[in-house]
N, C-alpha and C positions, 0 to 999 in steps of 0.2 A: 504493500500500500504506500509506499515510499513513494513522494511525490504526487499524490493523488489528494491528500488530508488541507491543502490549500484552499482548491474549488470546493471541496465537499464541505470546508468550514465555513466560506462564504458564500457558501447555498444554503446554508443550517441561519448563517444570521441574517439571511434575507427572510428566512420562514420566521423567524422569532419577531424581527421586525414586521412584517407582514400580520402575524396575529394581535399583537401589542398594538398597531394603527388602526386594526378591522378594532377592535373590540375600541375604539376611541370614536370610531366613526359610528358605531350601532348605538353607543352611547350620548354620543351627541344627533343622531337623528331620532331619537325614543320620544316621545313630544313629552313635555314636564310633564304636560295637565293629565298625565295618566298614572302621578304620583297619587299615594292614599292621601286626602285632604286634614286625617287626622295627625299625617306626621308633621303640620305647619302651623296644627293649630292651636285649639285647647286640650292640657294633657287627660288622660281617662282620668273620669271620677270616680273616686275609691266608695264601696256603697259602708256606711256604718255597719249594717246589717251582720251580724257573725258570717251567715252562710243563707243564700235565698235559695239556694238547690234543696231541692227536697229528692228522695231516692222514687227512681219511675217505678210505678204500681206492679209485681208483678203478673206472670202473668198467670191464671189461678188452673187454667186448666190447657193440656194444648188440643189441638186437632183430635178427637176423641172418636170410636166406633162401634158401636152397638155389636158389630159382629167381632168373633172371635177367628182370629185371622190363623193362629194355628191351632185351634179344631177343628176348620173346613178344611185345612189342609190334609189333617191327618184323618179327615172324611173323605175325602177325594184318594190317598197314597193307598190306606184301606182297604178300601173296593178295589182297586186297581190293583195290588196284590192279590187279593183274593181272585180278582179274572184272570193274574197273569198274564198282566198287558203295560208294556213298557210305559215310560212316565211318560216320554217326550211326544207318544203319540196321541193324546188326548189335551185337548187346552177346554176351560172351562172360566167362564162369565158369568157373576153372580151381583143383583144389585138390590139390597132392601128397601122399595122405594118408599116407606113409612119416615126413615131417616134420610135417605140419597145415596147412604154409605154400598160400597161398591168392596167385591173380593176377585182377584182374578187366581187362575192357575194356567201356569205358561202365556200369559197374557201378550204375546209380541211374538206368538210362534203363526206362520204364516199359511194358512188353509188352502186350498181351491177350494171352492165354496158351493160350488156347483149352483141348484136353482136360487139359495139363498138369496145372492144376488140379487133377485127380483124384489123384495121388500124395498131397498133403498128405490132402483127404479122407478119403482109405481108411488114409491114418496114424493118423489121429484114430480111427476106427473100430475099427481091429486094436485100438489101444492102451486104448480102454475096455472090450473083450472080454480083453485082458491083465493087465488090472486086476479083473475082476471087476463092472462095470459093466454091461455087454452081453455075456447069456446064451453060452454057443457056439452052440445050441440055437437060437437067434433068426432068424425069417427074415423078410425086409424086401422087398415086393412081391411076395413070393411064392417068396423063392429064399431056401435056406441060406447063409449068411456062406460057404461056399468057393466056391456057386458064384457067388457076389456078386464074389469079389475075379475070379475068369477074367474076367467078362463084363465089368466095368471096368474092370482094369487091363491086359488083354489082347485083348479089344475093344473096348475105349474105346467102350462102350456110354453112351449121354447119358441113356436113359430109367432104367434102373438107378440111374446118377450123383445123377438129379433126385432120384429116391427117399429115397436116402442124403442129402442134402444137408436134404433137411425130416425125415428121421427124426433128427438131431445137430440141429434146434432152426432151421433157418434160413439163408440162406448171411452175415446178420447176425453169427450166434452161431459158426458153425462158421469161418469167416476170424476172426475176433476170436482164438478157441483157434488157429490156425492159427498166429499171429504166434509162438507161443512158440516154433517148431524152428527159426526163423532168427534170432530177438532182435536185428530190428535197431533203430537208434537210433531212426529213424522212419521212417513208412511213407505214401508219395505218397496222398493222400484218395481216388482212385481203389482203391484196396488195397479198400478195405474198398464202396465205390460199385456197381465193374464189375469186382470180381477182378482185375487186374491186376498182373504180377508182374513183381519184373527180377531182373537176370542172379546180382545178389550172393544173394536173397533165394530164389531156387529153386539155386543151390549150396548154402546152407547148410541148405536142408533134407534137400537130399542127402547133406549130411552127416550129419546129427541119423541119416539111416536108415541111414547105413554103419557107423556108428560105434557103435551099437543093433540091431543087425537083432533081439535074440531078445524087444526092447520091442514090435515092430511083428513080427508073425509073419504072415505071409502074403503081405507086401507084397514085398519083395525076390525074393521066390520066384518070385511071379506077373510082376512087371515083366522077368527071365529070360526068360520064355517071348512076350514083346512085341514086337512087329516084327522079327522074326529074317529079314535080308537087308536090311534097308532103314532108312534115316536112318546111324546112325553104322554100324552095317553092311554101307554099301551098299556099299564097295569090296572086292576082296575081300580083300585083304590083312588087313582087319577081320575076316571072315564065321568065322576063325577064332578071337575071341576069346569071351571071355562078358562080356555085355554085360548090366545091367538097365537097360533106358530106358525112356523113354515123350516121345511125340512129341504136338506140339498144335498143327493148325491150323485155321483162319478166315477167312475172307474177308468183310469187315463190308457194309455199306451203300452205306459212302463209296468202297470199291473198295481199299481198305489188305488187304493180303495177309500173313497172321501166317503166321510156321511156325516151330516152335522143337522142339527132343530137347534133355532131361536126362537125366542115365545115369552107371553106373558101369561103367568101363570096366576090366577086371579083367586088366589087366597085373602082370608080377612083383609091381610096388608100385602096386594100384588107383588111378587116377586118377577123379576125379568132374568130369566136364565139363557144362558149360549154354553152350548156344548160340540166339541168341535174334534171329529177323529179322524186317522188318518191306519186303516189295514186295519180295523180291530174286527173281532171275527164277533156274528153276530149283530152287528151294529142296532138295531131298533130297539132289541129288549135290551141291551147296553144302556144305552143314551134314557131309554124310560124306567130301570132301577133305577141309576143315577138321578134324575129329577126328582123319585121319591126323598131320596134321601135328603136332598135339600129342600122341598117341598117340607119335612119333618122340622128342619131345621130352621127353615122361617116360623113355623108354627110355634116352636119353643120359644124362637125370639119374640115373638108379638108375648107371651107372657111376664117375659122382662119389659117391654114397652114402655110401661108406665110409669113404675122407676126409672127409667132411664130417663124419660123427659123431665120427671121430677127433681133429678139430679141436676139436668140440664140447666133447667130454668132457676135454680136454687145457684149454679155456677155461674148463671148470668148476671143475675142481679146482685151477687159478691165482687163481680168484673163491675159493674157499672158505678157501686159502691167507693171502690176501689178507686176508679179513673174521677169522680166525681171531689175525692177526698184529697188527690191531688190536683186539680183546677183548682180547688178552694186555696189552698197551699199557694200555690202560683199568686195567685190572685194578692194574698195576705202579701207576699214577698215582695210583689211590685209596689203594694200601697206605702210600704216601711220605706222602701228605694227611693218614691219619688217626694216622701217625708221626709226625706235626710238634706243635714245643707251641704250645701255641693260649695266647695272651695271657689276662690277666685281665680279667674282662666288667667294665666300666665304668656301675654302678649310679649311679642318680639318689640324693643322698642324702636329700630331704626326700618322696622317693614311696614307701608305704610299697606298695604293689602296683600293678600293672600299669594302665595306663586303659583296660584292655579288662575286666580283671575287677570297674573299679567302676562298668561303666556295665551296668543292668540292664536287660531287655526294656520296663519298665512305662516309664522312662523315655525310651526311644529311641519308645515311641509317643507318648508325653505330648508331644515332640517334632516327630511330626509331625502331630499335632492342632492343635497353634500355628503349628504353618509353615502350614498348610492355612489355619485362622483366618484368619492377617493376610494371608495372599493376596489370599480374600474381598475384607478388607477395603479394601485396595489397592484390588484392582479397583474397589469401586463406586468411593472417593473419583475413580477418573481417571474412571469414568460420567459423573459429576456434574460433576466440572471440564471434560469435555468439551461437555455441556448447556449449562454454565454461559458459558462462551467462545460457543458458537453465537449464543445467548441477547444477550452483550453486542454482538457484529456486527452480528445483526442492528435493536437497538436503536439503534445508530450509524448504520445505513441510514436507519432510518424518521426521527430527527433531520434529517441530511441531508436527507431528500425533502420535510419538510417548510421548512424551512428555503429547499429550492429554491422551492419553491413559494410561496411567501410574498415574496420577493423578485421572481418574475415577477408575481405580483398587484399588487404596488404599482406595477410599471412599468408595467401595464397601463392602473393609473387616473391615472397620471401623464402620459401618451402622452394620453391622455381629457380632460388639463384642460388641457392645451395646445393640444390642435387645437378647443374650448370657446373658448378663449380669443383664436385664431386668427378662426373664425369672429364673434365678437362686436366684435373690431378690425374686421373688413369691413365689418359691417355700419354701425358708426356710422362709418366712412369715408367710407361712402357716403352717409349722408343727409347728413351735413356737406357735402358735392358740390352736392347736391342745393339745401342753404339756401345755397351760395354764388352760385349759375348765378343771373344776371341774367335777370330776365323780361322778355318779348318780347311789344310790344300786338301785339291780332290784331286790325288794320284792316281786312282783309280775306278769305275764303276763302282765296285765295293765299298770305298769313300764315301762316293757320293752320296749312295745308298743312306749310309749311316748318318751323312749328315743331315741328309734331307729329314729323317726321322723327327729332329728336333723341331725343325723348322711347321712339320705337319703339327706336330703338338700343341707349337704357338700358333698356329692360326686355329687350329677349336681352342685354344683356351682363351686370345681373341674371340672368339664366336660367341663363348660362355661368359663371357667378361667375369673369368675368375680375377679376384682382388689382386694389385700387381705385387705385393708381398707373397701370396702363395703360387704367382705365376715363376716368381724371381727362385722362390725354394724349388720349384718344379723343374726348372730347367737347368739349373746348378745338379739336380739329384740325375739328369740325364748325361750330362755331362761327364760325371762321374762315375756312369755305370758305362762308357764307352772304355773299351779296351785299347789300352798302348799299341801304337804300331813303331815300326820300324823297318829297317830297308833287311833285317836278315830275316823277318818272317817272310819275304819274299823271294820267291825262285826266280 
């Protein structure tokens, strides 16, 4: 990083200046008069009072429920051991409507629902005939609106249903209005895909209709006269109640076996029940034990009843007691506070008004006209300081590079005049060699033979460019290994 900590420091004290000026200029473009009036003015007044806080009423009871949330549960897990039928395949909707209080099981487990269906539908339908929407008079494939609701809601007629379902715009349009009777928080993408309903969401539409029948006119009447003996009437302990149900099943593709009844079960205190299966074997006398059993268990609660409201209403008027005794309270607290003498307000003496009332609109934007300005301006100066820095690294690079470079070029030619210099030693080593070697007469071919020897030698070791110090041993050792002549080895 050597060489580099220059620019990089004076890019670091352009940013430090740069924040230090922004935050000068956001502060002087902030208009005063958006200062609290209390910090210019008169200080808080201290109350005499020890303490006007009185502690909030608690609260005496919370969200409370007539039903017993795990005894239905362990009524429902029960039986469903005893049929040996898994948990997850059964969802169940229960609502006391004496209280409003509501129990679910698997409440958010998602059904195909088969004709069920139809109930919201023909809701929808009654309820724009109710309003004025859709004539009385109207007939829809060919039947008058009464005899439209028999043949749907009491024979769960599909070809009718279809009719209705494109005459309300689509089953796009008509599930979208649907959602309003159960409002719940949200609705599995299925809801709106492949119709598909669960157990909270068809209770509360059951609700929406018990709680309104004279909104929906037809609909409660016709559902009355809907499977009489069978589903939640199949036992007979049942057969004597009045019932409005409607039952919906399906058998898909995959081999999944829907059967589900929703209904109001019109006990002393109506109960609104949904039961919702998915493969259970048997399904009718299923779904209509099950009803008993809750059917039993409304009837026990209607003999709590009366206590319970007793309770209620005894918990109410202890709440009301309560909230009553703290307004008093309040009330006493403010009377002491605005009986107490409040000190003298502690004025600035050389401010002759307020700094809210001298700072005026033209000025608080004139304000932040110049804060905006030197922003600007800011900014580019770090642009530029930031170019400028780039700019100076990189000219330290190219310096650098060249500078490497310049340095290995001379070492290059320096390496060049010494191996120059190397070979030009050799060379006059060797002639020097060469003027030293005593010459040899050539008396005879045989002579010359022998001297030529040498001669062959130096030129491969010329060839080889053997070093001339072991050229110079090499030719001295040949030299020496030639045999003496003389004139008497000759004949």
């Amino acid at each position: 990083m050597k060489g580099y900590w220059q620019p990089v420091l004076a890019w670091l004290l352009c940013l430090a200046l740069l924040s230090g000026l922004s935050a000068a200029a956001f502060a002087q473009s902030i208009p005063i008069n958006a200062i609290d009036a209390a910090a210019v003015t008169e200080p808080p007044v201290t109350s005499t009072v020890a303490s006007s806080e009185t502690p909030s009423a608690p609260v005496l009871f919370p969200e409370s429920s007539i039903l017993d949330s795990a005894a239905l549960t362990r009524l429902v897990e029960d039986f469903l051991q005893q049929k040996g039928i898994p948990k997850d395949r059964v969802g169940v909707g229960f609502c006391y409507t004496a209280t409003g209080d509501e129990w679910f099981y698997n409440p958010d487990t998602w059904f195909y629902p088969g004709s069920m269906y139809k109930v919201p539908l023909m809701m929808l339908l009654s309820e724009k005939i109710k309003s004025g929407d859709v004539s009385p008079d109207e007939q829809i494939g060919g039947l008058d609106l009464n005899s439209l609701y028999e043949y749907i809601l009491v024979y769960s007629n599909n070809d009718y249903a279809h009719k209705v379902r494109t005459y309300l715009g689509g089953d796009s349009v008509w599930r979208k209005d649907a959602q309003k009777y159960a409002a719940l928080d949200s609705y599995d993408e299925r809801y709106m895909l492949y119709c598909y309903f669960s157990p909270r969401y068809m209770t509360r539409v059951m609700e929406t209709l018990h709680e309104n029948p004279e909104r929906f006119p037809g609909v409660e009447e016709n559902l009355l006269k809907a499977e009489n003996g069978h589903y939640f009437q199949y036992t007979d302990e049942m057969k004597s109640l009045d019932i409005a149900q409607k039952y919906g099943a399906y058998l898909d593709n995959e081999g999944s076996d829907w059967n589900h009844t929703t209904g109001i079960i019109f006990t002393p205190n109506p109960i609104i029940l949904t039961i919702m299966t998915k493969n259970v074997g048997g399904p009718e006398s299923f779904i209509g034990q099950l009803a008993v059993l809750f059917k039993n268990y409304a009837l026990e609660t209607d003999e709590k009843l009366t206590a319970y409201r007793e309770e209620q209403v005894r918990l109410q008027e202890e709440l009301k007691a309560a909230e009553e005794a703290e307004r008093l309270a309040e009330e006493q607290a403010a009377v002491q506070t605005a009986e107490s003498p409040k000190p003298a307000a502690q004025k600035r003496p050389s401010q002759p008004e307020t700094l809210t009332q001298s700072i005026t609109p033209d000025r608080a934007e004139r304000g932040h006209r110049a804060g905006i300005i030197v922003l600007s301006l800011l900014l580019a100066a770090a642009v530029i300081g930031g170019v400028g820095a780039v700019v100076i690294v990189k000219e330290r690079e190219r310096r650098r590079y060249e500078s490497y470079k310049r340095r290995f070029e001379a070492e290059l030619r320096q390496e060049a005049m010494e191996q120059e210099q190397q070979r030009s030693r050799a060379a006059q080593t060797i002639e020097r060699v060469r003027e030293e070697a005593p010459a040899k007469p050539a008396d005879s071919a045989r002579a010359a033979a022998r001297n030529a020897a040498p001669r062959r030698e130096t030129q491969r070791i010329r060839h080889t460019q053997i070093p001339p110090a072991e050229h110079l041993r090499r030719r001295r050792a040949a030299e020496q290994e030639q045999p003496e002549w003389n004139d008497e080895d000759e004949e």
